[in-house]
Residue frames as qw, qx, qy, qz and C-alpha x, y, z in Angstrom:
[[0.809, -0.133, 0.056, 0.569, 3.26, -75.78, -58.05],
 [0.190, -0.728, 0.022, 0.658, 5.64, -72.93, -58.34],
 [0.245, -0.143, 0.611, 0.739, 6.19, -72.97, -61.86],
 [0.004, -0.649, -0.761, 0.011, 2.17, -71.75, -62.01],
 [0.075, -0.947, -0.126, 0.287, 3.68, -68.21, -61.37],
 [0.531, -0.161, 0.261, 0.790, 6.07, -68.27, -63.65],
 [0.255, 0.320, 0.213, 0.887, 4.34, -65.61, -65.77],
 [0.320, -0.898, -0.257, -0.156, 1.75, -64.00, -63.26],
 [0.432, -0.840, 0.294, 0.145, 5.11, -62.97, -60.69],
 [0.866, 0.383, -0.070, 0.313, 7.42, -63.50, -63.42],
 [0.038, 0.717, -0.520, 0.463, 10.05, -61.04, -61.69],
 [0.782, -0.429, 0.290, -0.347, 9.21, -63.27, -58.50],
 [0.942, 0.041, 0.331, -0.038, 9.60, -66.43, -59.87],
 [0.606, 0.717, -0.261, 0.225, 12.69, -65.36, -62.19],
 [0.136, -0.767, 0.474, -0.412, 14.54, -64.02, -59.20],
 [0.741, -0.360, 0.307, -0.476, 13.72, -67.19, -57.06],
 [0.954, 0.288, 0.063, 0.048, 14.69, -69.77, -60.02],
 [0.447, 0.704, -0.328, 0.444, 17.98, -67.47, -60.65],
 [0.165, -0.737, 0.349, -0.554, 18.90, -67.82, -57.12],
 [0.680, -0.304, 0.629, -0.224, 17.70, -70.86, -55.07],
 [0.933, 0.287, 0.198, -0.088, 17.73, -73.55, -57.93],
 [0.673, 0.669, -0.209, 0.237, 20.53, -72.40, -60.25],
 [0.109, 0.520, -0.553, 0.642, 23.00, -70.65, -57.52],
 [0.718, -0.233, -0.631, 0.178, 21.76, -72.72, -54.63],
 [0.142, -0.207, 0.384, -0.888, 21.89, -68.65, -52.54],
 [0.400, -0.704, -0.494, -0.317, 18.93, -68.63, -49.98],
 [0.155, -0.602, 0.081, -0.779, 18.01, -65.87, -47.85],
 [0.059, -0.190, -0.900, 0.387, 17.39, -66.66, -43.68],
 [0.134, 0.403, 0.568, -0.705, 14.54, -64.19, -44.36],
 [0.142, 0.061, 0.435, 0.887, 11.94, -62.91, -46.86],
 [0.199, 0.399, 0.474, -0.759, 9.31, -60.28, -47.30],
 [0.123, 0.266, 0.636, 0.714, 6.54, -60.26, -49.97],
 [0.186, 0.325, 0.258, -0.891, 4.70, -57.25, -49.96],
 [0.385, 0.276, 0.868, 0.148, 1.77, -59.18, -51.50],
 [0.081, 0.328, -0.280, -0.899, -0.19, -55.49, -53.14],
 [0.608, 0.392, -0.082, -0.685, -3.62, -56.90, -53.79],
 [0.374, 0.348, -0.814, -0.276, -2.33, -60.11, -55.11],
 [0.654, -0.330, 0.168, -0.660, -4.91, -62.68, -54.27],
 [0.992, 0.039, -0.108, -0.049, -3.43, -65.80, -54.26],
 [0.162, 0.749, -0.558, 0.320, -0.02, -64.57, -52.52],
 [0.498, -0.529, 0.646, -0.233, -0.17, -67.42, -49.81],
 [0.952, -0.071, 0.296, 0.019, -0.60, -69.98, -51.90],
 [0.676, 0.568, -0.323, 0.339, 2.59, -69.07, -54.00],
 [0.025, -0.660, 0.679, -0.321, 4.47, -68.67, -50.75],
 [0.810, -0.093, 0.573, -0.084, 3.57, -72.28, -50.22],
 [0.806, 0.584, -0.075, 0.069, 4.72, -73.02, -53.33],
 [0.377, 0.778, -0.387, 0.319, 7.97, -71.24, -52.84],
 [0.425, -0.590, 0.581, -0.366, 8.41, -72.69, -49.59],
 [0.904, -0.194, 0.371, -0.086, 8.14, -76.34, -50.88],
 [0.688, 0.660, -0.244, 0.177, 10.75, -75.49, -53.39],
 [0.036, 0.727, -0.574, 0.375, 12.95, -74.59, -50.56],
 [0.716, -0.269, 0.575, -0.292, 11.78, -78.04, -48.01],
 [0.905, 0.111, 0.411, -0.029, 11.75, -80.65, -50.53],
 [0.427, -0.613, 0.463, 0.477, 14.81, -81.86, -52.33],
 [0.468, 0.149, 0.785, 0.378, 13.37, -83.02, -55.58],
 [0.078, -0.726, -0.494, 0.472, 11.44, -80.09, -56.17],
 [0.358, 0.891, 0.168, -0.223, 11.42, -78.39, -59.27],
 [0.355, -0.556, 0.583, 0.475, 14.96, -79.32, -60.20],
 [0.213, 0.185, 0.668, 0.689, 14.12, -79.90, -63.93],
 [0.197, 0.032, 0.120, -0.973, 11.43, -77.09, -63.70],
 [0.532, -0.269, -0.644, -0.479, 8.88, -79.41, -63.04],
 [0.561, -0.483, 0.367, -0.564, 7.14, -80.41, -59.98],
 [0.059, 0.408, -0.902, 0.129, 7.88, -83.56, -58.03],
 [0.586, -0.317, -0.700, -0.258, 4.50, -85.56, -58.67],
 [0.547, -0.586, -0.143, -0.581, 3.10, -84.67, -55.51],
 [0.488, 0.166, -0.759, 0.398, 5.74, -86.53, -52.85],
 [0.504, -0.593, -0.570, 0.263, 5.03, -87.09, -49.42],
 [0.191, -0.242, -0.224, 0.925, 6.60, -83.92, -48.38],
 [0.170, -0.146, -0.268, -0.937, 4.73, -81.68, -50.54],
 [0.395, -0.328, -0.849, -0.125, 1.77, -83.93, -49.44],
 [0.494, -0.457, -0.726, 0.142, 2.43, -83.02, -46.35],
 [0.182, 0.068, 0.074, 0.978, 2.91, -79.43, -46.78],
 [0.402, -0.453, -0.425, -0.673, -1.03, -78.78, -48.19],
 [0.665, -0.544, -0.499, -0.109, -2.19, -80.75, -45.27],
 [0.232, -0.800, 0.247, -0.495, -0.18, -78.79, -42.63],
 [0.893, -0.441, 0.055, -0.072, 1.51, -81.75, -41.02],
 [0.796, 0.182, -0.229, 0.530, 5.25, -82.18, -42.23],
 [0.582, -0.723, -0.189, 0.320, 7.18, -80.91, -38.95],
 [0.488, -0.294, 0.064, 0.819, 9.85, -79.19, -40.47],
 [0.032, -0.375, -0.273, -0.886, 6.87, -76.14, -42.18],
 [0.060, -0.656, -0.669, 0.344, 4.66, -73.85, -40.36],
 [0.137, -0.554, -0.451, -0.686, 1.82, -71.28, -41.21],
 [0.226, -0.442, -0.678, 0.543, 1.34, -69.28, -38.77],
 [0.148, -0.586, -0.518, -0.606, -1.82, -66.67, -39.21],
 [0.311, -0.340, 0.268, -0.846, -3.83, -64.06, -36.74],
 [0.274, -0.185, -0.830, 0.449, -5.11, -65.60, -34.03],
 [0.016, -0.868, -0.400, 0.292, -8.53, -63.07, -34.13],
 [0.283, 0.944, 0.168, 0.012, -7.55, -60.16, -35.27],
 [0.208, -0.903, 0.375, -0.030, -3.76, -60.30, -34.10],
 [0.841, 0.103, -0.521, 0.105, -1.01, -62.47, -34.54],
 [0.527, -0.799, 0.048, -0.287, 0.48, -62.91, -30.89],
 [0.000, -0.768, 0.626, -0.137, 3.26, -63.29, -29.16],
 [0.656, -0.184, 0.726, 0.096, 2.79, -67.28, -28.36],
 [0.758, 0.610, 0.097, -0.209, 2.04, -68.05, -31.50],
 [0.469, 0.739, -0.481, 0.046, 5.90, -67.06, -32.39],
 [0.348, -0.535, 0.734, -0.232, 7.03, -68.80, -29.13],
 [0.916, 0.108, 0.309, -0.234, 5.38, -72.05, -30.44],
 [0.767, 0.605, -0.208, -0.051, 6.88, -71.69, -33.18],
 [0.046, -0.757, 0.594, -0.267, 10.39, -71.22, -31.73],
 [0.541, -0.338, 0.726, -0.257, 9.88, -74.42, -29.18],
 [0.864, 0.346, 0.266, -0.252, 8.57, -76.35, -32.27],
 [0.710, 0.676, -0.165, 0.113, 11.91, -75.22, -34.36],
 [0.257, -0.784, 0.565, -0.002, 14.67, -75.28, -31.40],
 [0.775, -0.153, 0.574, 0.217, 15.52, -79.38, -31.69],
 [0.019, 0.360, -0.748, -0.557, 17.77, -79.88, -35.07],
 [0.811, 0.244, -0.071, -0.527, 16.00, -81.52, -37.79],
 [0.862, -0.138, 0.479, -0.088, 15.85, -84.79, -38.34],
 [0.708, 0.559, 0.320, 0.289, 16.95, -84.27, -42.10],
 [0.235, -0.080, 0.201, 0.947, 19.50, -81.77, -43.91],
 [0.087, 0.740, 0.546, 0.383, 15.83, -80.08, -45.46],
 [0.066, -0.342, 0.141, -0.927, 15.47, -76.39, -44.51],
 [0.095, -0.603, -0.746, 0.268, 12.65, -75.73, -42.00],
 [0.002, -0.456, -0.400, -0.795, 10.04, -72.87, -43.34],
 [0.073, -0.550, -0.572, 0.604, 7.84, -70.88, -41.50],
 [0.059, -0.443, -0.265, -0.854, 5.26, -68.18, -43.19],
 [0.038, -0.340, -0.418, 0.842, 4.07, -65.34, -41.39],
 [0.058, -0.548, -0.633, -0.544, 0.64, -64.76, -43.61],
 [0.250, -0.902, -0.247, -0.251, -0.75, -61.30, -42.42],
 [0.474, 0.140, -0.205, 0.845, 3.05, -59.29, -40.93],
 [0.177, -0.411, 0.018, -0.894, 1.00, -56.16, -40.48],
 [0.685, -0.484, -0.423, -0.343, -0.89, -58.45, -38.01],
 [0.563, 0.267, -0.465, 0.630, 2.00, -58.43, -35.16],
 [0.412, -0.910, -0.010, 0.048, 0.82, -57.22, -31.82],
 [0.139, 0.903, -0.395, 0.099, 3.50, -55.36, -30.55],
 [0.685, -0.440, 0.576, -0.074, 5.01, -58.43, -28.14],
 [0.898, 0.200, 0.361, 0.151, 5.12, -60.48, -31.32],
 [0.646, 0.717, -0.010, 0.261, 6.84, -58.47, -33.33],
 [0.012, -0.809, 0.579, -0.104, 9.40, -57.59, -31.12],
 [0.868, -0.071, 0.479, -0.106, 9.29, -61.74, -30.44],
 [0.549, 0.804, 0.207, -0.096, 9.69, -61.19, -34.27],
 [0.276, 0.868, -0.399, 0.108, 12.58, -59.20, -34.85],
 [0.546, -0.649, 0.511, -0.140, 14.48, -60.98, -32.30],
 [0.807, 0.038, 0.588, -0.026, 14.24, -64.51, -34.15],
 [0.573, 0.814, -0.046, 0.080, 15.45, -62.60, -37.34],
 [0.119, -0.893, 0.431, -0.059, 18.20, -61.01, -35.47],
 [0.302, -0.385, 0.847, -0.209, 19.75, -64.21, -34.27],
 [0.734, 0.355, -0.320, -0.482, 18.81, -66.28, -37.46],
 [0.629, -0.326, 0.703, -0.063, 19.44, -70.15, -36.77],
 [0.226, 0.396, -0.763, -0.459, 20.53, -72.48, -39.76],
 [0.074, -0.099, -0.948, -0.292, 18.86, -73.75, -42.22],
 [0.156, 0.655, 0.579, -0.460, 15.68, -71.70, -40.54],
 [0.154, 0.250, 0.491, 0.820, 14.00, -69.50, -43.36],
 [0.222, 0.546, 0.676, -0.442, 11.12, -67.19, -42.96],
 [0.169, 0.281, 0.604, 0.726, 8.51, -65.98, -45.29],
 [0.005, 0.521, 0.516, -0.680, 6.64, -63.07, -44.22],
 [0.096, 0.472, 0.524, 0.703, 3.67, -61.71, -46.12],
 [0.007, 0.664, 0.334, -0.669, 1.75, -58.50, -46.08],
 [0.425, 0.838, 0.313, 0.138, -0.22, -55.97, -48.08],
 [0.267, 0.894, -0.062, 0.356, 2.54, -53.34, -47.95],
 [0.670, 0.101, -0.429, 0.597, 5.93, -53.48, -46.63],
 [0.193, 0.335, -0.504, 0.772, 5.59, -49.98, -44.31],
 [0.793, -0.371, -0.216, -0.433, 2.46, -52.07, -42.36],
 [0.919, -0.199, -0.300, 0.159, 5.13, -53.90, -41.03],
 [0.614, -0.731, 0.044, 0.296, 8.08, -52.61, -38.58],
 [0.404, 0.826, -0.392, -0.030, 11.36, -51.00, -40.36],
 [0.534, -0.518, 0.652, -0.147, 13.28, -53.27, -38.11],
 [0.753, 0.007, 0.647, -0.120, 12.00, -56.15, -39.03],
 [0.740, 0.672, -0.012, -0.009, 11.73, -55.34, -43.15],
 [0.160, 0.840, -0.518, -0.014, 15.34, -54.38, -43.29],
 [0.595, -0.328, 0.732, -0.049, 16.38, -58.13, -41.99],
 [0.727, 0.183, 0.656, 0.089, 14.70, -59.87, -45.51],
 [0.265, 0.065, 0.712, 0.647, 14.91, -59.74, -49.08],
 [0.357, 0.571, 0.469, -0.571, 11.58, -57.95, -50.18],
 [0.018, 0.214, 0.682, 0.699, 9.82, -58.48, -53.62],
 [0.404, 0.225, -0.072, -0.884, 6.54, -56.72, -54.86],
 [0.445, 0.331, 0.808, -0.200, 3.67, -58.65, -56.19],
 [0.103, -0.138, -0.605, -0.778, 2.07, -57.81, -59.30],
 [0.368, -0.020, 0.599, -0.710, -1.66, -57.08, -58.31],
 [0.400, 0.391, 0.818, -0.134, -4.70, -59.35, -59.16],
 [0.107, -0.192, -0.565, -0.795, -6.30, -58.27, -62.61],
 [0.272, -0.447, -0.849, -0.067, -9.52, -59.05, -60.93],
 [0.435, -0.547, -0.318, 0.641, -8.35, -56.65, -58.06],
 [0.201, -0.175, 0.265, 0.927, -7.98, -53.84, -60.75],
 [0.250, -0.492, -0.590, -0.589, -11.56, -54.14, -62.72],
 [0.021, -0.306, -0.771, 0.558, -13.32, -53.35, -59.48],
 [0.109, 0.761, 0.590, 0.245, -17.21, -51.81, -60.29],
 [0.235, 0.588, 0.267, 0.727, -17.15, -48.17, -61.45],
 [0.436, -0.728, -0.500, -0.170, -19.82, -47.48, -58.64],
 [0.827, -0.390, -0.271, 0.300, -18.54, -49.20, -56.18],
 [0.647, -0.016, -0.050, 0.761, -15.46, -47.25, -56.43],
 [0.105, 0.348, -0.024, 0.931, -16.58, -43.47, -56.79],
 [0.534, -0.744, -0.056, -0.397, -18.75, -43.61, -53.92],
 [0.816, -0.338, -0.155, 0.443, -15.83, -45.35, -51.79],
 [0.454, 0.164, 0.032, 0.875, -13.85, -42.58, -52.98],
 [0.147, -0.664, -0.127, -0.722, -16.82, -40.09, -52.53],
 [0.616, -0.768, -0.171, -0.039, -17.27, -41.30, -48.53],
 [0.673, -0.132, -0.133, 0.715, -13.41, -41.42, -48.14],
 [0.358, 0.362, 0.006, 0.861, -13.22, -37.34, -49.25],
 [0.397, -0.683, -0.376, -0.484, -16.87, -36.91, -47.26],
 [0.795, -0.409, -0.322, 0.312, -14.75, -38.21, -43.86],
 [0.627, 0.071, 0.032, 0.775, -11.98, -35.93, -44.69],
 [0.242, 0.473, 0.294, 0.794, -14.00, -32.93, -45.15],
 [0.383, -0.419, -0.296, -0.768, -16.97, -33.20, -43.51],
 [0.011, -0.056, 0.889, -0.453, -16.04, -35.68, -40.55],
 [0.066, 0.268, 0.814, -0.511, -19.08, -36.55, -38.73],
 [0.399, 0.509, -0.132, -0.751, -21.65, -34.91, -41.51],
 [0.264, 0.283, -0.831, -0.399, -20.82, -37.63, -43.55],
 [0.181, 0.080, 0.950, -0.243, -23.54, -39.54, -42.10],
 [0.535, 0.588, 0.362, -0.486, -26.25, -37.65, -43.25],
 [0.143, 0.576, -0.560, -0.578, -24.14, -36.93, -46.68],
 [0.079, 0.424, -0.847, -0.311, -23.93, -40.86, -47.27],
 [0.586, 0.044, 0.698, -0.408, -27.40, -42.08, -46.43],
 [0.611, 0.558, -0.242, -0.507, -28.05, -42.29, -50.11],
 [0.324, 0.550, -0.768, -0.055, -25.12, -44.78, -50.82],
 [0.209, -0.013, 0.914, -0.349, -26.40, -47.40, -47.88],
 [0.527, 0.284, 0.370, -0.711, -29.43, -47.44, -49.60],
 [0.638, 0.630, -0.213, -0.389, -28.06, -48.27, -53.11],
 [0.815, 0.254, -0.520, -0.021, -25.60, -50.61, -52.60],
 [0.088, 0.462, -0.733, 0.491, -25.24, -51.33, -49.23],
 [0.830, -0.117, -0.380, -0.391, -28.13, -53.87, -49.44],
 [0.957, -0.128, -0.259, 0.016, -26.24, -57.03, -47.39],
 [0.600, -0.657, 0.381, 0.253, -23.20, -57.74, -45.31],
 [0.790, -0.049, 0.331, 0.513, -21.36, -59.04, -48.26],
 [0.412, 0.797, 0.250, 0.363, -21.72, -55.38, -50.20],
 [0.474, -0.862, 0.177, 0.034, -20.57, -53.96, -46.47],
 [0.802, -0.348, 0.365, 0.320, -17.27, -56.03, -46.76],
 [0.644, 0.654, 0.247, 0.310, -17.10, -55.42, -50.22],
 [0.127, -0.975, -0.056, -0.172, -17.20, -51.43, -49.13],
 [0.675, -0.699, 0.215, 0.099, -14.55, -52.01, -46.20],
 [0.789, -0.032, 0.320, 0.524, -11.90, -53.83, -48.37],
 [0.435, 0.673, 0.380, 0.462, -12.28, -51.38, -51.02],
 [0.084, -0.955, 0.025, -0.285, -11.99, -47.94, -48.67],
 [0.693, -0.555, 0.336, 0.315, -8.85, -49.90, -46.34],
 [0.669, 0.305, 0.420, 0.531, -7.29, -50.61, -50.33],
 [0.268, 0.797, 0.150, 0.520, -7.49, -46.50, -50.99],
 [0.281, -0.939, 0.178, -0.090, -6.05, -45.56, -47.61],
 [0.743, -0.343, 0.346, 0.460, -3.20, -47.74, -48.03],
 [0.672, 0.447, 0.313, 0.500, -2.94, -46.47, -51.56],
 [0.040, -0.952, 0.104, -0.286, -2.54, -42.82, -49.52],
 [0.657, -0.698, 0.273, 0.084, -0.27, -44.11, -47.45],
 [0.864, 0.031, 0.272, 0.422, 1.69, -45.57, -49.77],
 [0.395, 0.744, 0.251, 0.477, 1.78, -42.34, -51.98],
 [0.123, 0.931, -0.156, 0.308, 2.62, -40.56, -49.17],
 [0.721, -0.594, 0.268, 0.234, 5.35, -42.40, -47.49],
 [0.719, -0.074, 0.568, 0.393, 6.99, -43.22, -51.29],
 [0.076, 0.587, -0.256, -0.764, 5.82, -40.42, -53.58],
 [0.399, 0.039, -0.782, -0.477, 4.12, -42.74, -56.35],
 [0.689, -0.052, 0.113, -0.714, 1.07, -44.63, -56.55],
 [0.356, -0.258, 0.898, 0.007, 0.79, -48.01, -55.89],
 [0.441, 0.095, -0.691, -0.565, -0.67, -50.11, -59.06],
 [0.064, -0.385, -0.920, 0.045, -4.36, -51.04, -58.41],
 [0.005, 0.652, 0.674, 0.346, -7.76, -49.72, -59.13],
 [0.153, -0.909, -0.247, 0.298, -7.43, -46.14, -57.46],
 [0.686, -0.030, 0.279, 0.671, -5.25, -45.64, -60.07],
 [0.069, 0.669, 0.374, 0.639, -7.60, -42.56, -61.64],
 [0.439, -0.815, -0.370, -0.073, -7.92, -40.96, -58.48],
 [0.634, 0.102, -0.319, 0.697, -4.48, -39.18, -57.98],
 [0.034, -0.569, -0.151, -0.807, -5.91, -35.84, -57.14],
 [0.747, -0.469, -0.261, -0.391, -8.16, -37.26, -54.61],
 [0.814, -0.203, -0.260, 0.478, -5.08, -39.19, -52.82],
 [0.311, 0.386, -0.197, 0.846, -3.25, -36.18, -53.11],
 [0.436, -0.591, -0.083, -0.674, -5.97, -34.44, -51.10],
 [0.826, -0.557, 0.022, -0.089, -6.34, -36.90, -48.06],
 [0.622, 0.222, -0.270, 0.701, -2.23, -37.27, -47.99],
 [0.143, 0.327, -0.352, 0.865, -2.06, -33.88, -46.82],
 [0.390, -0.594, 0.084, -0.698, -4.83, -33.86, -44.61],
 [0.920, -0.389, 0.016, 0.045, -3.57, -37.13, -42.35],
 [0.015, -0.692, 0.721, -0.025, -0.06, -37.79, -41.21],
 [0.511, 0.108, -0.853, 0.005, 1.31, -41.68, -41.95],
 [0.086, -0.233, -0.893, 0.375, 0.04, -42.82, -38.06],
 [0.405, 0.282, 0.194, -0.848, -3.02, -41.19, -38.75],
 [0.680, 0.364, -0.381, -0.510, -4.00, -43.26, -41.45],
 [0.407, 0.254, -0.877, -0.005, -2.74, -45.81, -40.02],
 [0.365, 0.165, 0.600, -0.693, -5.17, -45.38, -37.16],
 [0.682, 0.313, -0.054, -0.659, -8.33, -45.19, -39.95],
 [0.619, 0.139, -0.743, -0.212, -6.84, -48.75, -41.47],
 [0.067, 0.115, -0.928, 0.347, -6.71, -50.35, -38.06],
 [0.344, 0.197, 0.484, -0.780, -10.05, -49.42, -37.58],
 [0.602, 0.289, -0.481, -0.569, -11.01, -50.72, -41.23],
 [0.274, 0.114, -0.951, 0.090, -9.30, -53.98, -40.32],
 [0.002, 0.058, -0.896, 0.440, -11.77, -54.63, -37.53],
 [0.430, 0.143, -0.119, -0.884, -15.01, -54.08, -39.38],
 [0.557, 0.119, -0.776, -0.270, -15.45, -57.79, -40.77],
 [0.055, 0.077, -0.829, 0.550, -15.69, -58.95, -37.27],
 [0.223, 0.274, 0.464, -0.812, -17.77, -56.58, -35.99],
 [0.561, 0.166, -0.370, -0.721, -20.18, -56.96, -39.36],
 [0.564, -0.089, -0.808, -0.144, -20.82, -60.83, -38.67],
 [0.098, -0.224, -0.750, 0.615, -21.21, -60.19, -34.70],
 [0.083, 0.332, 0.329, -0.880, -23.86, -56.91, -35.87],
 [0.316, 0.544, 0.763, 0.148, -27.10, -57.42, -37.42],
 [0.138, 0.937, 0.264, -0.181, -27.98, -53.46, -37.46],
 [0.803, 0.114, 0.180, 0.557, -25.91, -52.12, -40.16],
 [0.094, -0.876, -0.078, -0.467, -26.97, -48.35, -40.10],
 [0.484, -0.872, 0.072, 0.015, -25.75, -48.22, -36.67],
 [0.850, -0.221, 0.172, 0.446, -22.41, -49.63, -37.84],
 [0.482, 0.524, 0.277, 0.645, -21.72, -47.80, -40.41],
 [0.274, -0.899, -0.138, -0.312, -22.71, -44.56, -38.24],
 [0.675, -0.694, 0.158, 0.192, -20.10, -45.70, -35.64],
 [0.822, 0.468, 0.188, 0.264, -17.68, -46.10, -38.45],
 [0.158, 0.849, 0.123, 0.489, -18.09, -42.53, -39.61],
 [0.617, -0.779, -0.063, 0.094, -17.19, -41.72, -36.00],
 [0.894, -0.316, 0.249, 0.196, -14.49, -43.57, -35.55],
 [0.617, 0.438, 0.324, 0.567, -13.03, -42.49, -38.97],
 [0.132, -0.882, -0.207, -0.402, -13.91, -38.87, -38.16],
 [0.286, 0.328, -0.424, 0.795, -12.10, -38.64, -34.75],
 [0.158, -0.273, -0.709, 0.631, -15.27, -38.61, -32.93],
 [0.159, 0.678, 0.716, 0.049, -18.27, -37.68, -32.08],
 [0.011, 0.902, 0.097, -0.421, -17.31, -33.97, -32.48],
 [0.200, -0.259, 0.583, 0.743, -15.46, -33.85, -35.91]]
């Protein structure tokens, strides 16, 4: 229940209690820029069955599990949807579904919810699908749109919702020592040495690139230090989470990408998982990586 975050997202959950419970205000739109926070969809299910069900948390308690809420978890009560990437993308039907699923009037006075789990996932058709269904907000519709960082996601589209911060996972912050200054040593090897970096890094695949889950590990961990460059350089500050010692080092690959540059090297993170469960030969991945990261086979 929502009252589980009252002191992990205690700004969250203050703001949320001070607003939709007490003052009865709600928003047609909101953005949490979730920052690492690993359990960010289920609190926007949470927050979303504060807003669908009427009994909900109105003496700051929860409402013994009612049918609604019931039928929240289980993904069946008609007036909430979760909508998620479709592969690697969320797509433009997806939103139309959604749309042809939310045009008739509800059957009840209840709000009808929608979460957008993974914003930065938007082909382009959807998000402009997207913006549109913001623009020209219908009553008593609400969305909840989550992402790792708010400028992953169109300016268009942010500027339409409310937008709160996460607090990041503690878990997310301890990350292994190692792990981290060789993620940080291939990230500066890419930057310098493009395409070199293969020999440079054969050491590091040897030591703890052992398995597909150390690979993934790797991936999350080097996509989590270019957003933290991106963030630094779109906002001039560092975003709180485990690359927090490393300002110098951001500073350094800032200037040597521009914001859609980096944003090129994350897209290209993003699609690694896939490609690791489709590819048994991880040397060769990791080689194409470098590439790919690099700019090619000549950088």
């Amino acid at each position: 229940m929502f009252e589980d975050y009252r002191e992990i997202q205690k700004n969250f959950y203050d703001t949320m209690i001070q607003s939709i419970v007490n003052n009865q205000k709600v928003n047609h739109a909101y953005f949490i820029e979730t920052n690492g926070y690993e359990d960010s969809l289920n609190l926007a299910i949470s927050f979303a069955k504060i807003l669908i069900c009427t009994s909900h948390h109105t003496n700051y308690n929860d409402c013994k599990n009612c049918s609604i809420c019931t039928q929240v978890d289980a993904g069946s009560y008609a007036n909430f949807k979760l909508i998620e990437p479709d592969g690697l993308w969320i797509k433009k039907e997806q939103l139309l579904n959604l749309q042809i699923d939310f045009k008739t009037k509800s059957l009840d006075d209840h709000f009808r919810v929608y979460i957008i789990n993974g914003a930065d996932r938007l082909n382009k058709a959807a998000a402009n699908s997207m913006l549109k269904f913001l623009e020209e907000p219908e009553e008593n519709i609400i969305a909840i749109l989550l992402a790792p960082h708010r400028y992953q996601v169109l300016k268009t589209i942010i500027s339409r919702c409310q937008i709160f911060q996460l607090i990041p996972s503690s878990s997310n912050e301890k990350a292994d020592t190692e792990m981290l200054s060789n993620v940080v040593s291939f990230c500066m090897s890419i930057e310098e040495s493009g395409t070199k970096t293969i020999a440079f890094c054969s050491q590091i695949w040897d030591n703890i690139l052992n398995s597909k889950e150390t690979l993934l590990e790797f991936n999350q961990l080097l996509l989590d230090l270019y957003e933290s460059v991106l963030h630094y350089q779109l906002e001039g500050s560092l975003i709180q989470n485990k690359f927090d010692s490393y300002l110098d080092e951001i500073k350094q690959i800032a200037k040597k990408n521009s914001s859609t540059q980096l944003l090129n090297k994350m897209e290209i993170l993003y699609k690694i998982p896939k490609k690791v469960q489709l590819n048994s030969n991880q040397t060769l991945l990791i080689d194409k990586l470098i590439i790919d990261l690099s700019g090619g086979v000549n950088a």
